[in-house]
N, C-alpha and C positions, 0 to 999 in steps of 0.2 A: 374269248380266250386269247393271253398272252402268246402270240407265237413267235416271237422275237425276243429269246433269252440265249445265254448261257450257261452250264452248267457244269464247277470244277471238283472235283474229286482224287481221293488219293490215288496214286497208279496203282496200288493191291491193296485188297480189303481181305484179312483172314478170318474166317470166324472157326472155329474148331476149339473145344475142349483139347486143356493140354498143352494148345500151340506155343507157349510159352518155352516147353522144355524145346522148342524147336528154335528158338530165337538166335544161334548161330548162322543157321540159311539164311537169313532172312538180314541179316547182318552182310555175309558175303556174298549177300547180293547185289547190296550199296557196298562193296569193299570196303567196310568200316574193322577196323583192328583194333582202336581205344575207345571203346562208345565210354559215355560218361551217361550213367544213368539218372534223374533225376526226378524225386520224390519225398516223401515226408516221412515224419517219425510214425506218423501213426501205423503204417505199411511198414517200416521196417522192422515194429514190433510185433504185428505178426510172424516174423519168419521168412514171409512169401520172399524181401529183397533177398536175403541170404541165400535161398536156394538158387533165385538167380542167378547173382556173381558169381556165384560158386561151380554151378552150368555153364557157364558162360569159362571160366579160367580153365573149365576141367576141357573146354571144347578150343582151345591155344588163345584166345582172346585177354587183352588185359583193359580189362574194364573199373571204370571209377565210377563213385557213389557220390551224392551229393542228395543227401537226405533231409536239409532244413526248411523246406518247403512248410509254409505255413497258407493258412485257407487265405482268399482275398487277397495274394501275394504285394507286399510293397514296392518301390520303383527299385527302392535303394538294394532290396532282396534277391532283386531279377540281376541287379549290378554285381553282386558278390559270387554270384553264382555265372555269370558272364565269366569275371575275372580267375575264376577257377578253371573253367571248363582253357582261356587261355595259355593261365601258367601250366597244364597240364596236358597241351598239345593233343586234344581230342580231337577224333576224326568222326564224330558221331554223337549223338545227340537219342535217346531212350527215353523219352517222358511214360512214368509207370505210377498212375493214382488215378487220380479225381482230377475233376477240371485244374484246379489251380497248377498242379504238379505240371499234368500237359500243355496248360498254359505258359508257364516261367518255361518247359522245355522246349518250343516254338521259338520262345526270343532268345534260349541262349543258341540254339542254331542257325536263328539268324543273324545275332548280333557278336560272335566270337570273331570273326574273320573279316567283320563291315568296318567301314570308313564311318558309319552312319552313330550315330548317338541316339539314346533312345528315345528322346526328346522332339528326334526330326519324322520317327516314324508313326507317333500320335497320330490316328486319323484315317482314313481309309486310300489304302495305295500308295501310299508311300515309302513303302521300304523298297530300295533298289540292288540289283546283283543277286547271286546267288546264294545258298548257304548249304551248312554243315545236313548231310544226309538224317533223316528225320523219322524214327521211327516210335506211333503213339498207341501203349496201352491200357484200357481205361481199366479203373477197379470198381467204378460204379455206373450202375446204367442211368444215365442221366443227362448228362452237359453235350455229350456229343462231341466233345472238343478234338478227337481225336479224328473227326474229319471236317472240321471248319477250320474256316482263314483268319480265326477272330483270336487275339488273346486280351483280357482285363487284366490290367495293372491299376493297382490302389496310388495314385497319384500323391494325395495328404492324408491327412487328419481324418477324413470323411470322402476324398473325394476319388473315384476312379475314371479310369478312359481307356478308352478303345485302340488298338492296334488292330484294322483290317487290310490282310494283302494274302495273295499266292502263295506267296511264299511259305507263311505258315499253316497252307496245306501238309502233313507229311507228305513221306513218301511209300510208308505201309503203315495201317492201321489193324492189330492185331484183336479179337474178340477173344479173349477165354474165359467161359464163363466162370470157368473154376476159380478164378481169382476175387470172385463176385458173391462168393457162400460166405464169407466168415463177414457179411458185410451186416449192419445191426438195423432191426428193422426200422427205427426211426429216420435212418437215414436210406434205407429201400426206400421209407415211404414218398420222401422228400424230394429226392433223386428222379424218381420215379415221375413225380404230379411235374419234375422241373422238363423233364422228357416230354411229356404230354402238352405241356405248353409252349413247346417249342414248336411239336406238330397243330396245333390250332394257331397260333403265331405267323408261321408259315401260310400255310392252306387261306388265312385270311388278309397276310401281308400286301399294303395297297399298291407298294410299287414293281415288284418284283415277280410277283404270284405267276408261276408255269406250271404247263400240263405235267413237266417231270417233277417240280416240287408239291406239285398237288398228290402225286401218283405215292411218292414216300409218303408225305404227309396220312396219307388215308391209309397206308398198310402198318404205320407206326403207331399211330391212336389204336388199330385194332388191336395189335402186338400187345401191349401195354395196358388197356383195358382187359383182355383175359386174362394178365399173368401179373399185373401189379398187388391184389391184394393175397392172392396164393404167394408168393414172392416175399410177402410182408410176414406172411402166418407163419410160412413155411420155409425157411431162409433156404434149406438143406433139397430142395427140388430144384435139380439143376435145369432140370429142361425148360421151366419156367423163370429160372436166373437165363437162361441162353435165352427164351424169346425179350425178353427186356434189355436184354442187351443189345440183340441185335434191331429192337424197335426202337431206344435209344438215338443208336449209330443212324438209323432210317433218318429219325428225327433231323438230329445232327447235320445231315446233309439236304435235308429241305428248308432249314432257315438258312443251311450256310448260302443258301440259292437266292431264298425269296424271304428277308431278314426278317427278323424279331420286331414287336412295337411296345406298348403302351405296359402291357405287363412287367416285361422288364425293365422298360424306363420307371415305371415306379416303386419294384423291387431292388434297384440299386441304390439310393438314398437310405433304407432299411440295412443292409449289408451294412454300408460305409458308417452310418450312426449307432450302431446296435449291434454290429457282426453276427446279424443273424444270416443264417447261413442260406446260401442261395436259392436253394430250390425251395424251401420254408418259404421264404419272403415272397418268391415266386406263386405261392400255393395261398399266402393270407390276400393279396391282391385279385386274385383272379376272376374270382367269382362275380367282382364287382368290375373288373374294365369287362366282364364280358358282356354283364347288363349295359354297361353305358353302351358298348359298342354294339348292341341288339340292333338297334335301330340302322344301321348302318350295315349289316352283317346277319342278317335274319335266317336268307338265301346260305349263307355260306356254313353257318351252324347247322342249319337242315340237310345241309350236306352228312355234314358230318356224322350226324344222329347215326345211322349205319355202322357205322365203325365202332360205337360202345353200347349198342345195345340192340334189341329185337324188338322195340316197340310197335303195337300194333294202332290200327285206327287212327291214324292223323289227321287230322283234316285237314291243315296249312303247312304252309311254313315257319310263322309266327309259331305255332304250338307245336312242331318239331324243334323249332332252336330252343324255347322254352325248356323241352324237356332236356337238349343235350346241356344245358347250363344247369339244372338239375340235377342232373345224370353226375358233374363234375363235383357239385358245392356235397352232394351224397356220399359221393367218392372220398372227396378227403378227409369225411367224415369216420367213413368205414377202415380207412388207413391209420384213423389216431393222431390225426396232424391238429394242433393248433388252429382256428378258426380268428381267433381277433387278437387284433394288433396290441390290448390289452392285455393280455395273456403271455405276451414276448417281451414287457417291460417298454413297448413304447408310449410315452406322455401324451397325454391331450395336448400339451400345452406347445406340444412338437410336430404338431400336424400341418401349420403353417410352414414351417421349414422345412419338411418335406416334400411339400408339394411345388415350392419353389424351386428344391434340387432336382425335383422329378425332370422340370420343365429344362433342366440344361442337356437332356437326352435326347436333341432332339436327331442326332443320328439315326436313334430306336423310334420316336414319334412321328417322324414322317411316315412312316410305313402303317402306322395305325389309320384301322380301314373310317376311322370318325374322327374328326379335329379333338384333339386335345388342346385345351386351356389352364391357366394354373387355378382358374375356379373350379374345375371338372375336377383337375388331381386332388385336390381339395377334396370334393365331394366323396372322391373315391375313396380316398383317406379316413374320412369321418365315417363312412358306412363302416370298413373294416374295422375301424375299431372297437 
């Protein structure tokens, strides 16, 4: 057992139904006066932005909006919305969506008041100084972004990369689940399986793995295995919207500990060629890095088995992780997800070049608990299809 880690988190974690209509305290508690909120159209056509601002100006606050957030955000997107948050002297920074929203909202609070270009912070620890007070709340349980130090930006065409630092820790990360019903079940499902693979990610991760990210890890899988496909059936059950969220957030903070591998390395070459959308990509891969990684991870799947299910009678370990890899490929079954890479519009003839972009992740690949090869990514590639 790892006993020589660290372990970063936001200074307040809210979770409460509601908290939203509270979000003045929580503002004056970072003495922030012009937060700039930032999210996407899809959220603002709900309504939910509207009533914010609108709480928020009725509460003496003069808040801005910056709603063009698109999924997979690009470099150039993160810039315009930097340069706004500028020209408009914000002291605050509201990331309110999906991962992408709270991702672009991390760099415009770090990058409104830096020396720094976004260019120099590519990569893990490299953003330097301080930044704009930071407060992240999600609409979907899934990314967890609202308590990691990570954000993705779409670099080209196809290609994305990594920002890891401190910095884009917030500094409150807020839960209500009520913002998380009007969410549509394809994308609970999705969301959801991207959640769960974050907690197997983690709990398996080969460089990083600790007793406290293991401890999330296991109370996140269970969270989310009882409340994921009720969740899916039954959008309008909040209580089961609130355990997913807050299994999510669990999530979230055991890879932001002990990083991600293999799955997401070869779910971001799908994203970037295909925009299929993350936690999907994340859910057509899985089943297959988890067989490659069996042999290598037997012990740690067996772990696992507990947390999604009541299995009786095991005899091994081999036929415990068997069953939790089971237990998973059934699951995304029972949610309605997509199963092959055929079925999402990707070519046979594209599976080589995928597996070759898989291999520049190797950020995410060191941490997979089996050597990855671009033969393997291959193989894994050709199964899912």
């Amino acid at each position: 057992m790892n006993m020589n880690f660290e372990f970063a988190s936001p200074r307040q974690i809210v979770c409460q139904k509601g908290a939203c209509a509270q979000l003045k305290t929580y503002c004056d508690s970072l003495t922030i006066k012009r937060p700039m909120i930032v999210t996407d159209p899809g959220l603002v056509a709900t309504g939910i932005i509207e009533q914010v601002l609108n709480k928020l100006k009725d509460d003496g606050l003069t808040p801005l909006l910056y709603s063009d957030i698109e999924a997979d955000p690009p470099e150039q997107l993160i810039l315009d919305v930097v340069s706004y948050a500028q020209a408009n002297n914000v002291d605050g920074v509201i990331g309110l969506g999906g991962g992408s929203s709270m991702d672009a909202a991390k760099l415009v609070a770090v990058l409104t008041n830096s020396a720094q270009s976004i260019n120099e912070i590519y990569g893990v620890g490299l953003v330097s100084g301080a930044r704009l007070p930071l407060i992240l709340i999600p609409t979907t349980a899934g990314t967890g972004s609202e308590v990691t130090p990570i954000s993705i930006v779409t670099t080209g065409e196809t290609t994305k990369a990594g920002i890891v630092s401190p910095q884009l820790i917030p500094d409150i990360a807020i839960l209500d689940a009520e913002l998380t019903l009007a969410l549509p079940a394809h994308v609970t499902a999705a969301t959801g399986i991207d959640a769960m693979v974050h907690a197997i990610e983690a709990y398996t991760s080969k460089l990083k793995k600790n007793p406290y990210s293991d401890m999330l890890a296991r109370q996140a899988l269970s969270l989310m295995a009882a409340n994921l496909e009720e969740s899916v059936a039954n959008g309008q059950n909040i209580e089961a919207r609130e355990h997913m969220l807050f299994g999510a957030m669990l999530a979230g903070q055991a890879f932001a500990n002990a990083p991600v591998a293999a799955v997401h390395a070869l779910a971001y070459p799908l994203g970037g060629n295909y925009h299929i959308p993350h936690g999907l990509s994340n859910s057509l891969v899985l089943p297959h890095v988890l067989a490659f990684n069996a042999p290598s991870a037997w012990e740690l799947y067996a772990e696992l088995l507990p947390c999604v299910t009541n299995s009786k009678v095991i005899k091994s370990s081999e036929q415990a992780a068997d069953l939790f890899i089971s237990f998973m490929i059934d699951l995304i079954d029972r949610v309605n997800l997509p199963s092959r890479l055929s079925e999402v519009g990707v070519p046979r003839s594209d599976l080589d070049m995928l597996a070759s972009e898989a291999m520049q992740q190797q950020r995410l690949l060191v941490n997979n608990p089996r050597e990855m090869t671009v033969d393997a990514a291959l193989m894994i590639y050709e199964a899912a299809f």
